[in-house]
N, C-alpha and C positions, 0 to 999 in steps of 0.2 A: 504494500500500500504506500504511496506515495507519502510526502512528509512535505503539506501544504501548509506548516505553523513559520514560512515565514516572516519574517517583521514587513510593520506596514512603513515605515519610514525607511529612508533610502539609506542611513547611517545605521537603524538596524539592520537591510539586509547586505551590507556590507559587513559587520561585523560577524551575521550567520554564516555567510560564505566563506569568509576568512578562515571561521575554525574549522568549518566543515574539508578544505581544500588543506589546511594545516591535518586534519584527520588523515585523511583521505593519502596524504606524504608519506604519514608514521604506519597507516596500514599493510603495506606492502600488498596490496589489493590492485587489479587493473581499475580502468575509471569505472566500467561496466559493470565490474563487481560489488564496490564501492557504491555505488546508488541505488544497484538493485538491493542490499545490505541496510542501505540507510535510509531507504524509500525518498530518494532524493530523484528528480526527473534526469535523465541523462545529459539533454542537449543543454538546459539551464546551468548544470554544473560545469559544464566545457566552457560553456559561457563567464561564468565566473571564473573560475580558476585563468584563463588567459586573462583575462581582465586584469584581474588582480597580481598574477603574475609579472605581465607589461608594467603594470604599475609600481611593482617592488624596482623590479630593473630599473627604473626609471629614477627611483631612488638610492639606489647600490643598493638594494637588500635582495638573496637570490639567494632560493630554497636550495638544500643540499638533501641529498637521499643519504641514509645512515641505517645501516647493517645492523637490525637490530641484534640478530641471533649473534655476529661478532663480538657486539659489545657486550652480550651476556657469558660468552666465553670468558672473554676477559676481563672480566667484573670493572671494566672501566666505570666512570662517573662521567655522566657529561650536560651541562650546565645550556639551556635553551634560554635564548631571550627573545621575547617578542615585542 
């Protein structure tokens, strides 16, 4: 079932998208997976995710993909800022 409790303001659904596409990073999920998972529409999320992505780039900030199963080998720590 779809997950239509977006925000009615455009700064809420900017900040839904953000965690959702921040989600969506850490799952190691494809995009397809990930929506059909989160009942989130498909082509809405591509939508956003470029979006927002152009937009981090635009300000040096640029999502890195992170091994999670690695870092549980290695019992690393590692410190996220957003």
């Amino acid at each position: 079932m779809p997950n239509y409790h977006y925000a009615s303001t455009r700064k809420g659904n900017r900040e839904f998208w953000t965690r959702q596409v921040q989600a969506y990073h850490l799952s190691g999920l494809s995009q397809k997976e990930f929506c059909q998972k989160n009942g989130l529409i498909y082509t809405s999320f591509g939508y956003w995710k470029r979006r927002l992505e152009r937009s981090a780039k635009a300000e040096g900030i640029e999502f890195v993909e992170i091994d999670a199963a690695a870092v549980a080998e290695n019992s690393a720590a590692i410190t996220l800022s957003v």
